[in-house]
C-alpha positions in Angstrom: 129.0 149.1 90.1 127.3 147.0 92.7 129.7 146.3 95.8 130.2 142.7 96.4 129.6 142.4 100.1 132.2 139.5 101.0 131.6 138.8 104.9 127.3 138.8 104.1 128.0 136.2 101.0 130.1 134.2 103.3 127.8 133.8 106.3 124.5 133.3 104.0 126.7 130.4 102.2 127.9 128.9 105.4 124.4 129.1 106.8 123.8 126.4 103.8 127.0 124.5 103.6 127.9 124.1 107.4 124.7 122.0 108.4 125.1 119.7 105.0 128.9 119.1 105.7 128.2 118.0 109.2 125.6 115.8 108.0 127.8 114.1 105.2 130.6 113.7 108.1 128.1 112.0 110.9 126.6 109.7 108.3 130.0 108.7 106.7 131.2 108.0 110.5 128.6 106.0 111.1 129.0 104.5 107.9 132.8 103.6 108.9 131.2 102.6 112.6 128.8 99.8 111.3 131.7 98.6 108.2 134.1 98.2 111.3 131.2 96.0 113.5 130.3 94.2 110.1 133.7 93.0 109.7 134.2 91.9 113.2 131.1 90.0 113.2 131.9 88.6 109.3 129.8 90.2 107.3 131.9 91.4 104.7 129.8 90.3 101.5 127.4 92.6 99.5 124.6 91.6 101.3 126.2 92.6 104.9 127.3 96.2 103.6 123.9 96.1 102.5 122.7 95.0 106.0 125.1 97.6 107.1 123.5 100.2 105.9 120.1 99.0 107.2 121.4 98.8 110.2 122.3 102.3 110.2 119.1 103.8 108.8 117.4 101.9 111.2 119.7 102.9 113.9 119.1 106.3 112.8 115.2 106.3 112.8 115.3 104.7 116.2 117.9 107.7 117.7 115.9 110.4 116.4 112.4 108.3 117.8 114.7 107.9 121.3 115.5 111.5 121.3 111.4 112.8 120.3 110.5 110.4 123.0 113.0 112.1 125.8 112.4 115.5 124.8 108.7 114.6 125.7 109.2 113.6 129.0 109.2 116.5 132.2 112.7 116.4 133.2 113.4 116.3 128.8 111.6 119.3 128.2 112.8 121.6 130.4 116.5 120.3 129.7 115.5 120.7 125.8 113.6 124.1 126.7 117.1 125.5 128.3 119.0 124.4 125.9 116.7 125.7 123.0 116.8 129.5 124.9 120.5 129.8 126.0 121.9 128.3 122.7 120.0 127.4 119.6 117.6 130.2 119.6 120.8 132.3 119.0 121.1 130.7 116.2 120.4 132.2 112.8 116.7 130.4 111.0 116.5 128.0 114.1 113.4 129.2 114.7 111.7 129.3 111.5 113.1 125.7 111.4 112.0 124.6 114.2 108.9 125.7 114.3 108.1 124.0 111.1 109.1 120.4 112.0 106.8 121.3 114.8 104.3 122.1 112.9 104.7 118.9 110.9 104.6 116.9 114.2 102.1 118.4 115.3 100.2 118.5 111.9 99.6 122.0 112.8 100.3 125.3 110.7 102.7 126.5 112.6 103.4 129.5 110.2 100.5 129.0 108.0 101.7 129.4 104.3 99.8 132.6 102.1 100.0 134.3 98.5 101.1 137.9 99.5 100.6 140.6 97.0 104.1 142.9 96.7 102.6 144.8 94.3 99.5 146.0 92.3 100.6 143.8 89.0 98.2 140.3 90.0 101.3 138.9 90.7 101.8 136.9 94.1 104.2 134.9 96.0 104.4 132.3 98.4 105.1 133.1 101.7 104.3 132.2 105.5 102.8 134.6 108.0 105.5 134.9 110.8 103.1 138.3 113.0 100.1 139.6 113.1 100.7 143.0 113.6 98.8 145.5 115.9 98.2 147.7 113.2 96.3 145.4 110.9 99.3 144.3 108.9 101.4 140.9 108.8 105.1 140.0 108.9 105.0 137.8 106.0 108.6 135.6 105.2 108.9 134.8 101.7 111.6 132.1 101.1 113.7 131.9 98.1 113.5 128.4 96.7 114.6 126.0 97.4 116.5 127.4 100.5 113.3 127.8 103.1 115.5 129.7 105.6 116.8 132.1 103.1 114.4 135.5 101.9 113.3 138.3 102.3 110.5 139.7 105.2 108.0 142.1 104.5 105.4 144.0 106.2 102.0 144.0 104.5 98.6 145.0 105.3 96.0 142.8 105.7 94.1 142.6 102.1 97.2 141.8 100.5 97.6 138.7 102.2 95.6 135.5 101.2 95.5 132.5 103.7 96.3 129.2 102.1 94.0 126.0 102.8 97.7 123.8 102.9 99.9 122.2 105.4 103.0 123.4 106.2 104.7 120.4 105.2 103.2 120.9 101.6 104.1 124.8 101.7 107.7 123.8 102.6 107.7 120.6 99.8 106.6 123.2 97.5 109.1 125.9 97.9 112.1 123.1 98.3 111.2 121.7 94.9 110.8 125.1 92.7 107.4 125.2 93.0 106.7 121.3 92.3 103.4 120.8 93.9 102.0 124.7 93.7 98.3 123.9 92.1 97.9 121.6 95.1 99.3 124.4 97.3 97.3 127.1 96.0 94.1 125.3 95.2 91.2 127.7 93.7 92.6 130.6 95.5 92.3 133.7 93.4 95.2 136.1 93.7 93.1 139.8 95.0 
């Protein structure tokens, strides 16, 4: 009888949850913020809770625009850099994470998305090369859809990995969606 591992269920589910329930409570406080500042200013009608919630996408676009901006400048980079060692690299998938939205700044592949071989059947999944390893093999992360931070890592050698010609965003699109999108990902690529 398999053992149900109760503390290991927990942490992988809050790993999900946590970030999603703080996102629900900032937007429906700033949801609440712009009603209240509507009202004040009389806009109480469909068409100012609809400008209300403009306002707040906007407001929103603009904050995280502010904040890119900042985190470009000297002084904002090293503050972001310390910030980004002491804390949130602690944190578990922040790097993966991060990385990737970098990556999708940057247009870059920041962990540039592959068909890994697990075994000898043809059969292949999608995953993204985290290492190159000394002795010709690659860490390869292989996400379980449509979580991208959740999966399993394995260490292959070199022929059984098979570079993608794809973004990052489209690897990431892919995998969030079941597999939506996966001819485009995988192209003509044979699978070795």
């Amino acid at each position: 009888m398999k053992q149900i591992n109760f503390k290991s269920n927990f942490f992988y589910g809050a790993l999900v949850v946590v970030p999603i329930v703080i996102f629900v409570i900032l937007i429906v406080e700033l949801v609440d913020i712009i009603k209240n500042a509507s009202q004040a200013l009389g806009l109480e009608s469909d068409i100012g809770g609809g400008l209300a919630v403009a306002l707040l996408a906007l407001v929103m676009i603009a904050a995280c625009y502010g904040a890119g901006v900042a985190v470009k400048t000297r002084i904002g980079s090293m503050s972001f850099g310390s910030l980004e060692r002491r804390v949130l690299a602690h944190v578990p998938g922040y790097r993966i994470v991060s990385n990737a939205l970098k990556g999708f700044a940057d247009n870059e592949k920041s962990y540039p998305p592959v068909l890994a071989r697990l075994s000898e059947s043809g059969t292949a999944v999608l995953g993204v090369v985290i290492e190159e390893n000394d002795n010709d093999t690659f860490t390869v992360f292989v996400p379980t859809a449509p979580a991208i931070t959740i999966g399993g890592v394995y260490i292959l050698d070199r022929n059984r990995v098979t570079y993608l010609d794809a973004s990052t965003l489209d690897f990431v699109n892919c995998v969030a969606e079941w597999g939506v999108g996966s001819s485009k990902l995988i192209g003509d690529t044979k699978i070795m």
